[in-house]
N, C-alpha and C positions, 0 to 999 in steps of 0.2 A: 882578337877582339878585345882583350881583356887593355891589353897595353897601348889600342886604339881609344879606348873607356880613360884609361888613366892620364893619358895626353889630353884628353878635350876637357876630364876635368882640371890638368894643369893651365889650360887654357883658360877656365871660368872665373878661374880666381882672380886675376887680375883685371878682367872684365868685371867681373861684378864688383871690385872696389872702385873702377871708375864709374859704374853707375852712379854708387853711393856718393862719391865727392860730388857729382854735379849735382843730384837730388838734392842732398843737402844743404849746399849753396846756395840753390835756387830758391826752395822752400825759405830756407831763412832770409833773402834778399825782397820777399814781399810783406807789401806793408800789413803794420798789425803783428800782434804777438802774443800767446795767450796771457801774459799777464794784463796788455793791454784789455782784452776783451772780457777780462773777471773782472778788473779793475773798476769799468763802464760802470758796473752794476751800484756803486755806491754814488747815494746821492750827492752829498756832499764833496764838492771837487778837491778840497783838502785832504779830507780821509780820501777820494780816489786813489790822488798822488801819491800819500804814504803805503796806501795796500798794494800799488803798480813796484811801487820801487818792493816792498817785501818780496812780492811774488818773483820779480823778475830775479833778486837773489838765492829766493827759495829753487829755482828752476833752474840758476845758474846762467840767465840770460845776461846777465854783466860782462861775463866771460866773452874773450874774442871767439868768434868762431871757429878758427884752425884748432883752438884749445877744447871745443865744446863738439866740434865734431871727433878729435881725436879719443876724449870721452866715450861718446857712442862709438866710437869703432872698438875699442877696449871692452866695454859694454856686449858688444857683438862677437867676440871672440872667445867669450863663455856663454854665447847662445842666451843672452837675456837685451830683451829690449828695453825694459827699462820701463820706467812709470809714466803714465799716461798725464800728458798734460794741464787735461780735460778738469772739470770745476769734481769729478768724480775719485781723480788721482788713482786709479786701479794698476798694476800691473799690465803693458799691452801684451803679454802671453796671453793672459786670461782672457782679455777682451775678444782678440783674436780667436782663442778655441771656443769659444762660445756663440760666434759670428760665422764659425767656418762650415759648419755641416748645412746649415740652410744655403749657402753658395752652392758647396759641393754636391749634394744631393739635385740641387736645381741643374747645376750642369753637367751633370750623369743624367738626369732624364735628359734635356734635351741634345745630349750625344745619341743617345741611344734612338729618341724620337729621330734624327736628324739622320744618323745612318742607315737608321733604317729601315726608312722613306725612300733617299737618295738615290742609293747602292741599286734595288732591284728598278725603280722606274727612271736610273738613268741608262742601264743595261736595256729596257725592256725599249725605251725612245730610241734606242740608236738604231738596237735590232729590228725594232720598226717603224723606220727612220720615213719620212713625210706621208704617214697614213696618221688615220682621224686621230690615235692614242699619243703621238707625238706631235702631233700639231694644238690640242685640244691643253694637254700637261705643259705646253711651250710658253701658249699664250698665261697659262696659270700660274706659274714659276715664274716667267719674267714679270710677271705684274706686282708678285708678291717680291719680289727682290729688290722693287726699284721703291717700295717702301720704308720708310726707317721704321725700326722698333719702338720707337717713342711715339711714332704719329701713330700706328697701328693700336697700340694700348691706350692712347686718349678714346676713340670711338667705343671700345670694346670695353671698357672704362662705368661709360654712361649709357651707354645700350647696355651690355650684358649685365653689370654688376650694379648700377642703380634703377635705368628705366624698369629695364624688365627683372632683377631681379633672381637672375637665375645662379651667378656664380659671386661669391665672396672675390674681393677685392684692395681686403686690405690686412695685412699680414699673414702669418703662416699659421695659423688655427681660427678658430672660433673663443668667446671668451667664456663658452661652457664644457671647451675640449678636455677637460680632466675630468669632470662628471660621466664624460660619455664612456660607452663601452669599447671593445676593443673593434669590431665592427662600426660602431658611431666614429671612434678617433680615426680609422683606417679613410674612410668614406668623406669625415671632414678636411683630412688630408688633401685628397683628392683632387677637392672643391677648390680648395686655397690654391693647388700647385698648378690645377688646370689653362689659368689663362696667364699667367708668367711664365711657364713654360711655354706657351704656345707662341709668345710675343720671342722670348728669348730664344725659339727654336726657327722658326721658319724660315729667316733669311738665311740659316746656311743649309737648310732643309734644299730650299729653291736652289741656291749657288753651288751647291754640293751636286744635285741632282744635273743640272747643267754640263756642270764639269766633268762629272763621269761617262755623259752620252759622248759629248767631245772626243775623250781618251777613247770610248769605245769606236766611235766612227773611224779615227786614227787606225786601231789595235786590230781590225776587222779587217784593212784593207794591206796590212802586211802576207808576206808571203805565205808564212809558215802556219796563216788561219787558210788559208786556199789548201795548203798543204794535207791541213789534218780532214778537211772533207772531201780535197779528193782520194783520202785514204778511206772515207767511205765512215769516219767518224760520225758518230750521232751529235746533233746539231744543240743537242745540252752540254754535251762535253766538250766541243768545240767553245761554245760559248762561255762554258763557267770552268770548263778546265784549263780552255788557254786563254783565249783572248781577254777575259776578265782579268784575271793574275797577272795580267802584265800591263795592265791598263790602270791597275793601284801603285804604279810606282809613283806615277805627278801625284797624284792622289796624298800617299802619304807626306809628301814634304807640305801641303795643308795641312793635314792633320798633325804635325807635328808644331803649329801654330793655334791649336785649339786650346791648350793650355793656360796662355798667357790672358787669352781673351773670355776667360771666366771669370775674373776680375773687369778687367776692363768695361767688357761688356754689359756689366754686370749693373754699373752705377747708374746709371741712368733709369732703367725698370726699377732696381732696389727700391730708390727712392716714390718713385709714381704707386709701386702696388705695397710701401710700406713693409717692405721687406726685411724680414732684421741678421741680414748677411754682410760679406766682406764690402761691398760696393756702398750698401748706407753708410757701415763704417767709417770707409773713406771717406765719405760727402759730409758727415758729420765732423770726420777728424779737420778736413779742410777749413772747415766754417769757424771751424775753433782754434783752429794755427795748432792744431796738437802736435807739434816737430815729433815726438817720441812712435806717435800712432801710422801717422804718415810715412815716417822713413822705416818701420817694419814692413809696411800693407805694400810699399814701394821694391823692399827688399827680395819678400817675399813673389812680386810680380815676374823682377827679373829672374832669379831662380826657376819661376817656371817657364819662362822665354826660353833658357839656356838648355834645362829639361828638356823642352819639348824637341828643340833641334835636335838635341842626343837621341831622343827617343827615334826620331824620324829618320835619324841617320842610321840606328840599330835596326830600326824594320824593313831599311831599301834590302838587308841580305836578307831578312824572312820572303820577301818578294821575290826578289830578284838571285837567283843562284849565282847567277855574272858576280855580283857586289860582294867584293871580302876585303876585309882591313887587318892588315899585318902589326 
């Protein structure tokens, strides 16, 4: 296992340098630059011009790009990304771990909401497969699947958070949350996390749930589940001792795609419920051509792409006794 580990990350390495050279070409090949967009800000188009040309010296934008990328990749090999673009100039380490735990925390609940939800009422639909509990959860999961998360939190938006009033809606506390007590900050949490997660959890709640009735209708109808009840197995241990366990093999190679898409999925909510995680980051870094913020939040994405494969390829042998790597 160890020396299957060590080949796939010999394998990452130069996979994730080609991400980088394309990332970075691209990003610097669209119009606009952040000296450009500091620059704007002066009214006078003479002083623009002189504070465009400082800036783009200050930032090294003069420089050819092969020379300005090989920079950052220097830059990257002591594990520093380097200074933030942005009109604020920080460190994007900083920026980063400061944006990271409201992501992360969001996409630990709705892992956890999502599996499980999934796991027992995709098991329970198979096992009782076209009776009212499976027809009833079919019609409610495909419906909520075939919604995007973006339209789902427009309504839930204006109904929940302004008509009525019931849930906050726009970032991750209240602006009396250090006053409150430990119960008041726990409860205001709550409030804030409730309908972003819920936007950011459902569609793979429904797709998930789906996908597991599927594997199980498959995993039911092999042999070796006839097997174990004509040996007179009780019809829980049949179900959760075999057929389950081996109906999480497709299962995992999903899950080992859950990773990447906590960023991704991320920016689009971030932005609507004013969230101040990795995905506004992005949205904000993009808007500002911040090359430095962009090619980490980018770096960091692939990393957990590659992650997550590994991870999914380490749990088919937690599953599956068959699966061993030499």
């Amino acid at each position: 296992m160890l020396t299957y580990i060590f080949r796939r990350l010999l394998i990452a390495a130069p996979t994730l340098l080609g991400i980088t050279v394309v990332t970075f070409f691209v990003i610097n090949l669209a119009p606009g630059n952040p000296a450009q967009f500091q620059a704007q800000s002066a009214l006078d188009p003479r002083v623009s011009v002189r504070i465009y040309q400082e800036l783009e010296k200050y930032y090294g934008l003069d420089q050819p790009i092969g020379v300005r990328y090989a920079r950052w990749l220097g830059r990257l090999a002591r594990l520093d990304f380097g200074e933030s673009m942005s009109t604020d100039r920080r460190p994007v380490r900083d920026k980063i771990k400061e944006r990271l735990w409201p992501t992360m925390s969001l996409a630990a609940l709705s892992l956890v909401l999502s599996l499980g939800l999934s796991l027992p009422m995709g098991v329970w639909a198979a096992v009782r497969q076209n009776r009212l509990f499976d027809t009833v959860s079919s019609t409610i999961l495909y419906g909520l699947y075939s919604v995007p998360e973006y339209v789902m939190a427009a309504p839930l938006i204006l109904l929940v958070g302004v008509k009525w009033d019931l849930l906050p809606f726009q970032g991750m506390t209240s602006d009396n949350y250090a006053a409150l007590g430990a119960g008041g900050k726990a409860l205001d949490l709550a409030k804030h996390y409730a309908l972003i997660t819920f936007c950011f959890s459902y569609g793979s709640w429904a797709y998930y749930s789906r996908f597991v009735r599927q594997t199980m209708l498959e995993t039911l109808r092999q042999d070796y589940v006839r097997t174990a009840r004509a040996k007179g197995l009780r019809e829980g241990r049949v179900i959760w001792g075999h057929a389950f366990r081996n109906s999480l093999i497709p299962v995992v190679t999903l899950l080992g795609l859950l990773l990447p898409s906590v960023l991704g999925g991320s920016v689009i909510l971030e932005v609507m419920f004013n969230w101040p995680g990795l995905g506004r980051l992005f949205y904000e870094s993009m808007l500002a051509r911040d090359y430095p913020t962009i090619m980490a939040l980018e770096f960091v994405s692939a990393c957990l792409v590659l992650l997550g494969m590994l991870l999914a390829d380490i749990a088919y042998a937690a599953v599956d006794p068959r699966v061993a790597y030499d």
